[in-house]
Backbone as XML, in Angstrom:
<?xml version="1.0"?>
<chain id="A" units="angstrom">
  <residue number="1" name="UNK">
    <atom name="N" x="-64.051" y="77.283" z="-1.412"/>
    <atom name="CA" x="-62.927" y="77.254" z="-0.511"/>
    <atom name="C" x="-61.684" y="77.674" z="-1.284"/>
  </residue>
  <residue number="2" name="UNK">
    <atom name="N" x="-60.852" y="78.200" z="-0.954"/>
    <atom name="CA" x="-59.392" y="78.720" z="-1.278"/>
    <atom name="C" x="-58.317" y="78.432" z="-0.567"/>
  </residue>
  <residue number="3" name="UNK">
    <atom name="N" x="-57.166" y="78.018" z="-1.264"/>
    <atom name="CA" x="-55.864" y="77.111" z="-0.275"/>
    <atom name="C" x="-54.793" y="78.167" z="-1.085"/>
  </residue>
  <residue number="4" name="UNK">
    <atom name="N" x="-53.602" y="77.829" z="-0.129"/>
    <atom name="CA" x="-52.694" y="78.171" z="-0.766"/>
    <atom name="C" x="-51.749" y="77.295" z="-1.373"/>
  </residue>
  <residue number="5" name="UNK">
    <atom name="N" x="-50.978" y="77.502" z="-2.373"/>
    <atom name="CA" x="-50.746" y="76.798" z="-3.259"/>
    <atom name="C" x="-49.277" y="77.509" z="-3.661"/>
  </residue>
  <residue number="6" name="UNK">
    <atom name="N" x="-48.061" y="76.534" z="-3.138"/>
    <atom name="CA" x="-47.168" y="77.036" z="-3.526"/>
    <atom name="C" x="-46.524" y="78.501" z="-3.816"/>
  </residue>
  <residue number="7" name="UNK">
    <atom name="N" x="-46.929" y="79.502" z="-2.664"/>
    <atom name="CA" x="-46.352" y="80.513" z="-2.195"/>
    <atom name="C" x="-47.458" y="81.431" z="-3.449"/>
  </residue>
  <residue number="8" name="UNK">
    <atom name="N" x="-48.617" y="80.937" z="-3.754"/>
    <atom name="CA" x="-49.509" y="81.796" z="-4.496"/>
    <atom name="C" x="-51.039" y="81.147" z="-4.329"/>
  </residue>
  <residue number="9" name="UNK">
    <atom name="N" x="-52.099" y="81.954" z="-4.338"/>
    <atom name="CA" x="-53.247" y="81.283" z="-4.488"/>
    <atom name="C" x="-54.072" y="81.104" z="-5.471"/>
  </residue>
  <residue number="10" name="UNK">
    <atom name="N" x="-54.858" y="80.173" z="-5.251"/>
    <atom name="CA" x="-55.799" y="79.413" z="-5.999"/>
    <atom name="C" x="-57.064" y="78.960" z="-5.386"/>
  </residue>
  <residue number="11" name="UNK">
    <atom name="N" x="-57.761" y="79.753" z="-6.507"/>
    <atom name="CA" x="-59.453" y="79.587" z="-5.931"/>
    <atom name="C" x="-60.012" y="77.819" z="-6.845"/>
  </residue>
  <residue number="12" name="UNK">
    <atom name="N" x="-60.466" y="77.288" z="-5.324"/>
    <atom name="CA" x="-61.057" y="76.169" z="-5.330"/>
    <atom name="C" x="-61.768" y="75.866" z="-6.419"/>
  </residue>
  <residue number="13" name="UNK">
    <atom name="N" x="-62.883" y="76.660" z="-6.455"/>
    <atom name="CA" x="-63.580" y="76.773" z="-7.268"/>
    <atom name="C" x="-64.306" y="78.152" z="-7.848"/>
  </residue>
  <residue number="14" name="UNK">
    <atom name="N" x="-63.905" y="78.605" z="-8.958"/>
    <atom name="CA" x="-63.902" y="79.644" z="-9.424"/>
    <atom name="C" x="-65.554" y="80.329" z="-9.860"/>
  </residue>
  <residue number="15" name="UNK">
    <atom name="N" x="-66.022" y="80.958" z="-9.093"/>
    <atom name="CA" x="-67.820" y="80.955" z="-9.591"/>
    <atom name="C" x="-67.930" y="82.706" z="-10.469"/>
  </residue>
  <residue number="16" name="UNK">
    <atom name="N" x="-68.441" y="82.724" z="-11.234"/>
    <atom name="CA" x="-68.791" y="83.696" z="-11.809"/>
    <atom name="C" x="-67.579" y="84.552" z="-13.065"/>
  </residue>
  <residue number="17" name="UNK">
    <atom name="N" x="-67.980" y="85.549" z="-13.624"/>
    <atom name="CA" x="-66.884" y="86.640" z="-14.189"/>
    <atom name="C" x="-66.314" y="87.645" z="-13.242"/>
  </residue>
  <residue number="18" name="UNK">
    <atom name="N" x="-65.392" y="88.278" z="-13.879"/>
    <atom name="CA" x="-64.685" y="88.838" z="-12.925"/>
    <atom name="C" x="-65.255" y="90.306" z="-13.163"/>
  </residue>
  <residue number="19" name="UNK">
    <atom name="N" x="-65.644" y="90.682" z="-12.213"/>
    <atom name="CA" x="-66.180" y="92.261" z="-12.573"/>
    <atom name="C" x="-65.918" y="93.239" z="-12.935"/>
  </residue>
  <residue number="20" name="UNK">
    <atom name="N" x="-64.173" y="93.169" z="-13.223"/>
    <atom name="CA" x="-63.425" y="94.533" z="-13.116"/>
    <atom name="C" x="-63.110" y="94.238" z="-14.554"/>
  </residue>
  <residue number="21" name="UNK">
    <atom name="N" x="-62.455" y="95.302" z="-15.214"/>
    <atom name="CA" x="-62.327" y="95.244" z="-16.546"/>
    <atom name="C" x="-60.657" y="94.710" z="-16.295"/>
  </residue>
  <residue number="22" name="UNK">
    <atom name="N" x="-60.445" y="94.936" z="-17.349"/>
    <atom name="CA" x="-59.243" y="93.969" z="-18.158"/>
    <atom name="C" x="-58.419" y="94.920" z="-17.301"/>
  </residue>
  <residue number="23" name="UNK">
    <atom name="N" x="-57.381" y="93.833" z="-16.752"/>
    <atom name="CA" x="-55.955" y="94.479" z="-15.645"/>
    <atom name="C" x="-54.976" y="93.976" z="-15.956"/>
  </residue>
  <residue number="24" name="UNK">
    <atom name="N" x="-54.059" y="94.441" z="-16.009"/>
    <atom name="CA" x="-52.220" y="94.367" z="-16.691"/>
    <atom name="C" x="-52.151" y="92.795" z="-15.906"/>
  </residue>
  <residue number="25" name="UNK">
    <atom name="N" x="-51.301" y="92.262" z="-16.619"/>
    <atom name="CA" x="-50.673" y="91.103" z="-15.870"/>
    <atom name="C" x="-50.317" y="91.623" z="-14.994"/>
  </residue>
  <residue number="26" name="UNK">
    <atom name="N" x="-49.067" y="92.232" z="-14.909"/>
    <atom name="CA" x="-48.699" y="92.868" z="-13.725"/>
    <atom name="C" x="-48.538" y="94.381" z="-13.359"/>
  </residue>
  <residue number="27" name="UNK">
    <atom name="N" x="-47.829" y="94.982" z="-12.236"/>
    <atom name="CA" x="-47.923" y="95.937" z="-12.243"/>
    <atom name="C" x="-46.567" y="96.298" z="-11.098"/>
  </residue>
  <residue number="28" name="UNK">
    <atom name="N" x="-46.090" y="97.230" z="-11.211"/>
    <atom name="CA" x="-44.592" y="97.534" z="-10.492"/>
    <atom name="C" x="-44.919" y="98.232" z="-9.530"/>
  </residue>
  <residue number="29" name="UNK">
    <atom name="N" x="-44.137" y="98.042" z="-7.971"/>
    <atom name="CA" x="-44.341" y="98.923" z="-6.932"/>
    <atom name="C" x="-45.332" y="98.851" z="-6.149"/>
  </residue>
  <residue number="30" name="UNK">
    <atom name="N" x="-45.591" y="98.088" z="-5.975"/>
    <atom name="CA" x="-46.462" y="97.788" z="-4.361"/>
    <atom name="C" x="-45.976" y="98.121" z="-3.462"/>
  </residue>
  <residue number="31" name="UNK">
    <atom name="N" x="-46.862" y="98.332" z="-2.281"/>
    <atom name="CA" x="-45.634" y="98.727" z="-1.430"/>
    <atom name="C" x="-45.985" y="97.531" z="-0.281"/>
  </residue>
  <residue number="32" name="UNK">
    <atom name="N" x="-45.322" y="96.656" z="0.166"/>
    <atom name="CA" x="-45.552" y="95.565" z="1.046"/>
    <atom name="C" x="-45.816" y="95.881" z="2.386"/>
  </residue>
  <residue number="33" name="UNK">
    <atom name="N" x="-46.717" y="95.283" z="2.797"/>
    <atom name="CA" x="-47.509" y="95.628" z="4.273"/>
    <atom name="C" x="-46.918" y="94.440" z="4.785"/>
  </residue>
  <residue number="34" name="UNK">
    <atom name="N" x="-46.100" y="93.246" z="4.646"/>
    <atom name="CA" x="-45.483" y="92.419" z="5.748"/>
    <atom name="C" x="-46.836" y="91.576" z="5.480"/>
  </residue>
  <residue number="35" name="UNK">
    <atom name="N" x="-47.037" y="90.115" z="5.822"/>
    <atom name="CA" x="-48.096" y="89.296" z="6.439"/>
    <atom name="C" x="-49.125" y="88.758" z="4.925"/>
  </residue>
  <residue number="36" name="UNK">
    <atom name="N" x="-47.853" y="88.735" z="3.818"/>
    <atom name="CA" x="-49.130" y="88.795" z="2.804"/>
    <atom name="C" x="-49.552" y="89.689" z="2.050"/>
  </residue>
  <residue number="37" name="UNK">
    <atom name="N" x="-49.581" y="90.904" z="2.221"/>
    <atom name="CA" x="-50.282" y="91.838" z="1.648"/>
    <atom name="C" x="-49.523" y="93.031" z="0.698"/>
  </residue>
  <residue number="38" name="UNK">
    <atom name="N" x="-50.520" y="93.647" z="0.530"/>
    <atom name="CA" x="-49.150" y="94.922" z="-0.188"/>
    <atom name="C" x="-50.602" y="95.647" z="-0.458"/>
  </residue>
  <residue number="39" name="UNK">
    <atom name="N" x="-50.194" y="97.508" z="-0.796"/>
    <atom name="CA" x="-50.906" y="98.044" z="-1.495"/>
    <atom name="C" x="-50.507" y="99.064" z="-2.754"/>
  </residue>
  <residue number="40" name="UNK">
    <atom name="N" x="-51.194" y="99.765" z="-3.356"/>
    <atom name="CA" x="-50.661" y="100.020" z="-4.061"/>
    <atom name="C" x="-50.258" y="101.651" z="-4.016"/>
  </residue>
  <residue number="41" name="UNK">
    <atom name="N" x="-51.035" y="102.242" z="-3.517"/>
    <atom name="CA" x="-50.835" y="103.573" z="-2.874"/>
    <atom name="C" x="-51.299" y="104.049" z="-1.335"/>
  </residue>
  <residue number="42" name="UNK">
    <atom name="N" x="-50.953" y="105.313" z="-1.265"/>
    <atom name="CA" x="-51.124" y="105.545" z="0.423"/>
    <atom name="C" x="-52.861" y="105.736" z="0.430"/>
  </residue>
  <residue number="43" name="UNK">
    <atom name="N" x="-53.603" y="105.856" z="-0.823"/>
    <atom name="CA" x="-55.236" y="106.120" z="-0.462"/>
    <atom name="C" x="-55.677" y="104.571" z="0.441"/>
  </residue>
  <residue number="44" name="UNK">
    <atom name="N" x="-54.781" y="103.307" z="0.670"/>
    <atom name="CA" x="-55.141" y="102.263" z="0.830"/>
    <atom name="C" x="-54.208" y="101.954" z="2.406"/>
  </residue>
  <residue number="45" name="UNK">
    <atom name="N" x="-54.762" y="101.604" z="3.295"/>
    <atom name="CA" x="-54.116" y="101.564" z="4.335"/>
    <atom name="C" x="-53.422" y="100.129" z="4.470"/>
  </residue>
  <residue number="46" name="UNK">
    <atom name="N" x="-52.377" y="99.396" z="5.481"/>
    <atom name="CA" x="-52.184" y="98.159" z="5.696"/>
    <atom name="C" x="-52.981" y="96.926" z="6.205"/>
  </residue>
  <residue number="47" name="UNK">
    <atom name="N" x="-53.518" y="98.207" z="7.172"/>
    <atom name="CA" x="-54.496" y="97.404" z="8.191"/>
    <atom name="C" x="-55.882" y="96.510" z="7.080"/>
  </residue>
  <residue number="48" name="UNK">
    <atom name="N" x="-56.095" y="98.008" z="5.969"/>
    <atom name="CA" x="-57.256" y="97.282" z="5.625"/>
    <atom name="C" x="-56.841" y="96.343" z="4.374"/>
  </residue>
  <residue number="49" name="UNK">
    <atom name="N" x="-55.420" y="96.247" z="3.951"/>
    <atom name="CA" x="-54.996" y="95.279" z="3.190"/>
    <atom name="C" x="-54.747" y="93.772" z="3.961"/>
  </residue>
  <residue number="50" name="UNK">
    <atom name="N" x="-54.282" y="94.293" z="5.204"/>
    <atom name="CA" x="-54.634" y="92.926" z="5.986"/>
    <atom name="C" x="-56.470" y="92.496" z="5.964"/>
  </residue>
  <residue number="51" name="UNK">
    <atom name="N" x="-57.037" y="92.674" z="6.063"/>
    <atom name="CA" x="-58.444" y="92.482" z="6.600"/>
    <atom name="C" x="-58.929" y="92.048" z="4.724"/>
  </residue>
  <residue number="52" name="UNK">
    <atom name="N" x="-58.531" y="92.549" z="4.357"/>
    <atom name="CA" x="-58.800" y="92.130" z="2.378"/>
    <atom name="C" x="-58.308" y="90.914" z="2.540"/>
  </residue>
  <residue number="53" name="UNK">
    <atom name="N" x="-57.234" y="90.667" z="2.828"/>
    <atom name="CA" x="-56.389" y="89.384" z="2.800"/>
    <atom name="C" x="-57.233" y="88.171" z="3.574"/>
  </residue>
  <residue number="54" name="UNK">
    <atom name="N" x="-57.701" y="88.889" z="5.167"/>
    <atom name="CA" x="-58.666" y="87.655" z="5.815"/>
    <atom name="C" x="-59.905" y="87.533" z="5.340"/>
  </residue>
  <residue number="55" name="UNK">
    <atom name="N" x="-60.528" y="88.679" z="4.626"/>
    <atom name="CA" x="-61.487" y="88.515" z="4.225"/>
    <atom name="C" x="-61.594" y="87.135" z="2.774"/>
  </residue>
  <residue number="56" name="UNK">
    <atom name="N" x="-60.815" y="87.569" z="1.699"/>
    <atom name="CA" x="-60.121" y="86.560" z="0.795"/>
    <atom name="C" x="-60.461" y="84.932" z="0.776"/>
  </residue>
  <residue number="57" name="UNK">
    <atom name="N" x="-59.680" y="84.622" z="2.403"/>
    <atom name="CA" x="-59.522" y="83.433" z="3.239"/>
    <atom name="C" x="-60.830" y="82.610" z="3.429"/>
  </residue>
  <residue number="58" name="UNK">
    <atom name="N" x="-61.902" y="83.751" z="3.984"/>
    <atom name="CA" x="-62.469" y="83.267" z="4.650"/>
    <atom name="C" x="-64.136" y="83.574" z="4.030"/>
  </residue>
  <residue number="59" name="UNK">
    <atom name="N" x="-64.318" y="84.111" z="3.013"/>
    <atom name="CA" x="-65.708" y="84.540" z="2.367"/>
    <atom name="C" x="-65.381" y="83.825" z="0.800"/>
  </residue>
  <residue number="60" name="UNK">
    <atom name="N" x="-66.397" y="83.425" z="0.026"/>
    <atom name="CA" x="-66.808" y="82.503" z="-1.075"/>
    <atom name="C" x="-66.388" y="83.596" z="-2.047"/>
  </residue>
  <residue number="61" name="UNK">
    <atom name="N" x="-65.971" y="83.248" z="-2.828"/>
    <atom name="CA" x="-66.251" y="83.868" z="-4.836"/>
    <atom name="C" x="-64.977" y="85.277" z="-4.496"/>
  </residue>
  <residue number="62" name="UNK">
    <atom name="N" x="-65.119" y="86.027" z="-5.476"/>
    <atom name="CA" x="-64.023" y="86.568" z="-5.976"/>
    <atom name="C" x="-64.583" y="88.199" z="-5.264"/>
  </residue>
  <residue number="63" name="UNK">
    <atom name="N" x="-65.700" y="87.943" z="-5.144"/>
    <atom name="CA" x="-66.257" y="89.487" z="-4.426"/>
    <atom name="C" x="-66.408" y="89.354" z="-3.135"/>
  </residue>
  <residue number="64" name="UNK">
    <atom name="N" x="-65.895" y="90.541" z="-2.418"/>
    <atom name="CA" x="-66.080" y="90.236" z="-0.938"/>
    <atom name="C" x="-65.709" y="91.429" z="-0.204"/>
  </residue>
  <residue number="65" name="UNK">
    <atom name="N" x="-66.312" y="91.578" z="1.082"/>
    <atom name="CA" x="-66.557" y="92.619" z="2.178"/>
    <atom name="C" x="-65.650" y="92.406" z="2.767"/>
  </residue>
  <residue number="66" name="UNK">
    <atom name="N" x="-64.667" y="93.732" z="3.280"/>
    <atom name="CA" x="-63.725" y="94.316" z="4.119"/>
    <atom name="C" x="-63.445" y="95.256" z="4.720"/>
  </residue>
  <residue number="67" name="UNK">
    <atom name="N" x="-63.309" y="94.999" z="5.766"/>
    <atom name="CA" x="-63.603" y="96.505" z="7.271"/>
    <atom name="C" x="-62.312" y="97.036" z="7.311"/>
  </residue>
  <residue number="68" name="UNK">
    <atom name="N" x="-62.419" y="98.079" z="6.934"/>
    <atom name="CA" x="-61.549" y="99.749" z="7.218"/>
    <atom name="C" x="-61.565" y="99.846" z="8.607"/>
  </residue>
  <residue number="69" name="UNK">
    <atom name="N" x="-60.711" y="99.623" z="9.415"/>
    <atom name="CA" x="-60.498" y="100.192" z="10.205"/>
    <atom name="C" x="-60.287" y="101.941" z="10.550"/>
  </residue>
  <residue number="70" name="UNK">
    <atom name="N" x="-59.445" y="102.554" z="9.930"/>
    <atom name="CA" x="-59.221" y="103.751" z="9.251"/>
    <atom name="C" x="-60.679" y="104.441" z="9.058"/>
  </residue>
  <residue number="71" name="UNK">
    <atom name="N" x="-61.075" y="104.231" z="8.594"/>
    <atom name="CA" x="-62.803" y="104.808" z="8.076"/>
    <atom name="C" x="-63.830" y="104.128" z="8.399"/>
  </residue>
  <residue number="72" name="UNK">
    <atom name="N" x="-63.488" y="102.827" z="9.346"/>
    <atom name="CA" x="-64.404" y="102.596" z="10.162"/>
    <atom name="C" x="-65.750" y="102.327" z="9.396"/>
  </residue>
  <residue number="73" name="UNK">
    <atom name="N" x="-65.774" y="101.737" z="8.322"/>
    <atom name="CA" x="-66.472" y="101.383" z="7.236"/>
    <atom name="C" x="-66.244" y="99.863" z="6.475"/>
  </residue>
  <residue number="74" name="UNK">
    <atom name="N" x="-67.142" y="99.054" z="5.962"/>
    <atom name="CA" x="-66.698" y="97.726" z="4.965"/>
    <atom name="C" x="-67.293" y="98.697" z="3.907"/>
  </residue>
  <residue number="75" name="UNK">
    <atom name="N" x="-65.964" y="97.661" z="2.899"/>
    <atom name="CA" x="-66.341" y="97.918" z="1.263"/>
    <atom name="C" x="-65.587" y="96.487" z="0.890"/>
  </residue>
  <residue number="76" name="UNK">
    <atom name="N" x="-66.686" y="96.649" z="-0.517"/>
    <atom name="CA" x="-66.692" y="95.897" z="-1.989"/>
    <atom name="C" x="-65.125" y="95.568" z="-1.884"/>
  </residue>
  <residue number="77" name="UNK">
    <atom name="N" x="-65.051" y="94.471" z="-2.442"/>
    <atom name="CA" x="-63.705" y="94.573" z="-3.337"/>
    <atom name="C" x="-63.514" y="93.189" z="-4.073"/>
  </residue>
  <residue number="78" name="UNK">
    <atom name="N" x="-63.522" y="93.483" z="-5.015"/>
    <atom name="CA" x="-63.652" y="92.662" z="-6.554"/>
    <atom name="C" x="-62.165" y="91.859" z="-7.061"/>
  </residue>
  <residue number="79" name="UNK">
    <atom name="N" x="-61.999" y="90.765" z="-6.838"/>
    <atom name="CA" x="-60.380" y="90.094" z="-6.873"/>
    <atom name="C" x="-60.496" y="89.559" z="-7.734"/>
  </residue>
  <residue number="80" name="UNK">
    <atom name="N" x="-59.213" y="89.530" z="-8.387"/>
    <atom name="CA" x="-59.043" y="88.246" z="-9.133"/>
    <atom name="C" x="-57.132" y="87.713" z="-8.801"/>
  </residue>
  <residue number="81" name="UNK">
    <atom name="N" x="-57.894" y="86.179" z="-9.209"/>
    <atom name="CA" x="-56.452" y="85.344" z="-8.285"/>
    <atom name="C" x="-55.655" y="85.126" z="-8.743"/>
  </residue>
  <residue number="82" name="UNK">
    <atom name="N" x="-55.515" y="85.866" z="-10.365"/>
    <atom name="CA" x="-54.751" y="84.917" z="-11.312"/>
    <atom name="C" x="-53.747" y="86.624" z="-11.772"/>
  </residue>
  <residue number="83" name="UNK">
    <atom name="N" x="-52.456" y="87.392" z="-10.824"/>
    <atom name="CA" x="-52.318" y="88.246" z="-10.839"/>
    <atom name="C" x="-50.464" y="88.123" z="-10.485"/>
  </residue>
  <residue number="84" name="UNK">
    <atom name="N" x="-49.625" y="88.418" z="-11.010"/>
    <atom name="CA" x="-48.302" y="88.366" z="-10.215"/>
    <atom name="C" x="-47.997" y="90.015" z="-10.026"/>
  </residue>
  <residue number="85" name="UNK">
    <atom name="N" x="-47.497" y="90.403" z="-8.824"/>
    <atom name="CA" x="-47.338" y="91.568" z="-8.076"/>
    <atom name="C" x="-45.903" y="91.609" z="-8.051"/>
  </residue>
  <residue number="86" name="UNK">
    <atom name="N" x="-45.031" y="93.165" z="-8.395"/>
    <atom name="CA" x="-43.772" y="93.011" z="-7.874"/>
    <atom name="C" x="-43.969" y="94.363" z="-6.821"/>
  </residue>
  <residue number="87" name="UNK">
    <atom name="N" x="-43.224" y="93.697" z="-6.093"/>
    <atom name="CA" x="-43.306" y="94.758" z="-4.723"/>
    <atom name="C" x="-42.508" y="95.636" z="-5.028"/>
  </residue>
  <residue number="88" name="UNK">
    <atom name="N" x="-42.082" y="97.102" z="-4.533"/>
    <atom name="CA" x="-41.126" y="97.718" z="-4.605"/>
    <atom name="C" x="-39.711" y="97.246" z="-3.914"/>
  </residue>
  <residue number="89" name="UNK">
    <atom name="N" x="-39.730" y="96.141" z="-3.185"/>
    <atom name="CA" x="-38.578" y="95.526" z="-2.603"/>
    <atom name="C" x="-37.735" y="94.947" z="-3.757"/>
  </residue>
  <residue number="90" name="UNK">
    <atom name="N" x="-38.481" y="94.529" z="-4.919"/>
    <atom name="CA" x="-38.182" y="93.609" z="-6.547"/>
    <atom name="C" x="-38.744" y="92.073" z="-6.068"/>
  </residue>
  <residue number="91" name="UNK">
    <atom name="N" x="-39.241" y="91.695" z="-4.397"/>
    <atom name="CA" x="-39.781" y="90.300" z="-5.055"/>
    <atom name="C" x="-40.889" y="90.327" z="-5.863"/>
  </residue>
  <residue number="92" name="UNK">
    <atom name="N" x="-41.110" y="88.941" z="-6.483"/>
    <atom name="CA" x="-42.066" y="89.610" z="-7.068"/>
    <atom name="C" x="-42.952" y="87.938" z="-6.940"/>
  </residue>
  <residue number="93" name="UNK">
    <atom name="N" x="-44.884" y="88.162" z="-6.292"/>
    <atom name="CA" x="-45.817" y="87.100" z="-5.678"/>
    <atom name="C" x="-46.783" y="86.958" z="-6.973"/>
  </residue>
  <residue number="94" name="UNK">
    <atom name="N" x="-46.945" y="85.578" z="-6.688"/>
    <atom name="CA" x="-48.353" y="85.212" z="-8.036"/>
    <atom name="C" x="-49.298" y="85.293" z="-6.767"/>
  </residue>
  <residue number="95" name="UNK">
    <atom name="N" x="-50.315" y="86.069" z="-7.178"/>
    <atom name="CA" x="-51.153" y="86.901" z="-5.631"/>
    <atom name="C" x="-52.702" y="86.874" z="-6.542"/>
  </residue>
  <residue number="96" name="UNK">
    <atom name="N" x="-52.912" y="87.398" z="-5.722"/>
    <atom name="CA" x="-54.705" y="87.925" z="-5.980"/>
    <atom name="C" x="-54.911" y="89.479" z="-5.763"/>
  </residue>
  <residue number="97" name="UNK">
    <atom name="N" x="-55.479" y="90.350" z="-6.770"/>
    <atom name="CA" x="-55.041" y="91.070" z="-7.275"/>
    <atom name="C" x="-57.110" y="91.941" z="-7.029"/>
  </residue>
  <residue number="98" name="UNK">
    <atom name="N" x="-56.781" y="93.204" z="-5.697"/>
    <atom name="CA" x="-58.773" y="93.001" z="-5.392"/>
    <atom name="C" x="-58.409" y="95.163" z="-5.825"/>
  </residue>
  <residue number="99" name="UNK">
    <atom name="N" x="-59.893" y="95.119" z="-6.116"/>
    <atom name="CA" x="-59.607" y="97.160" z="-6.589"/>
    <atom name="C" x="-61.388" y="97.051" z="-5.602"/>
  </residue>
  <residue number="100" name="UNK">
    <atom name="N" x="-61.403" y="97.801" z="-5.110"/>
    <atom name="CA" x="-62.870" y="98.579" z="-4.767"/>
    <atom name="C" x="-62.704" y="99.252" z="-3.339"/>
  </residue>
  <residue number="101" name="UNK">
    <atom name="N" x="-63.538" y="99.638" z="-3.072"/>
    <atom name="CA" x="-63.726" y="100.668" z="-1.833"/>
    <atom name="C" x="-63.720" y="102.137" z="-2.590"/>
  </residue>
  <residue number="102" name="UNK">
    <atom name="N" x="-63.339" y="103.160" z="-2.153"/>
    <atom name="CA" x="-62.831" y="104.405" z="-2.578"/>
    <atom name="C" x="-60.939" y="104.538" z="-3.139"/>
  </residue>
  <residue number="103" name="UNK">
    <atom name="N" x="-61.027" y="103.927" z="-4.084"/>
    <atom name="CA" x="-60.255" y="103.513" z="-5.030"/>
    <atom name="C" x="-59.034" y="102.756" z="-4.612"/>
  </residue>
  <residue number="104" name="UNK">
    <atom name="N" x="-59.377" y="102.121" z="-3.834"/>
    <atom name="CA" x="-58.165" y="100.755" z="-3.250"/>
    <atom name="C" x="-57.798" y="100.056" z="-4.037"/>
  </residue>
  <residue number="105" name="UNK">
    <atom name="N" x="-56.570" y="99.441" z="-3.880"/>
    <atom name="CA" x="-56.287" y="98.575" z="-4.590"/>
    <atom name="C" x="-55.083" y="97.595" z="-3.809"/>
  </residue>
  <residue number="106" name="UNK">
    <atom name="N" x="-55.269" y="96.201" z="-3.619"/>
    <atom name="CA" x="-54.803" y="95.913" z="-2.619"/>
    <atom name="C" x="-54.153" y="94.583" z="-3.384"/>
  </residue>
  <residue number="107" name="UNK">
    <atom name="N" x="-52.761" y="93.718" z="-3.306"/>
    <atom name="CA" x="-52.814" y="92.460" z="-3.631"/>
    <atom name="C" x="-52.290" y="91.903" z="-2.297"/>
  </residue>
  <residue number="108" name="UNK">
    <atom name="N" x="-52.948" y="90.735" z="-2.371"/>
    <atom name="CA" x="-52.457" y="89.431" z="-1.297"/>
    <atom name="C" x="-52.145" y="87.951" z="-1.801"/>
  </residue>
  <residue number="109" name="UNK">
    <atom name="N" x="-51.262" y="86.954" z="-1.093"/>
    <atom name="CA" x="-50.671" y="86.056" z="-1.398"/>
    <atom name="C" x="-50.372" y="85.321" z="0.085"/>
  </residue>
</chain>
């Protein structure tokens, strides 16, 4: 299970390694999708940064399936929770930080 935790999240219980190789603490310029989310370039849509985000919520462990609307397809996407994001606005979220599909890269909070 996963809660939120003071305007950042935290996995309940943390199962496995993280699959992706070693990722910057942070990283500049997200671009914020409103509702939580952000991505990091235009190859990544809002919609499916929203749906990363419910997916997140609502599926176990750090790997998890998310429907593209856009391409009308689910993909992979490999998170980790322990990530602070600055948006291009300058706030800046301790988020969860997911890369997979056809090179997405999405954070949510």
């Amino acid at each position: 299970m996963k809660k939120l935790i003071s305007g950042g999240l935290a996995a309940a219980s943390a199962t496995g390694a993280l699959l992706l190789g070693a990722a910057p603490a942070h990283a500049d310029g997200f671009l914020s999708c409103g509702a939580g989310a952000g991505i990091a370039s235009s190859v990544t849509s809002c919609e499916f940064a929203a749906n990363v985000r419910y997916a997140w919520f609502h599926q176990p462990g750090r790997v998890i399936e998310a429907y593209s609307p856009v391409t009308d397809q689910y993909y992979t996407m490999y998170c980790d929770p322990n990530y602070t994001a600055r948006m291009d606005t300058g706030r800046v979220y301790n988020s969860v930080h997911c890369e997979g599909g056809n090179n997405a890269v999405v954070v949510i909070w």
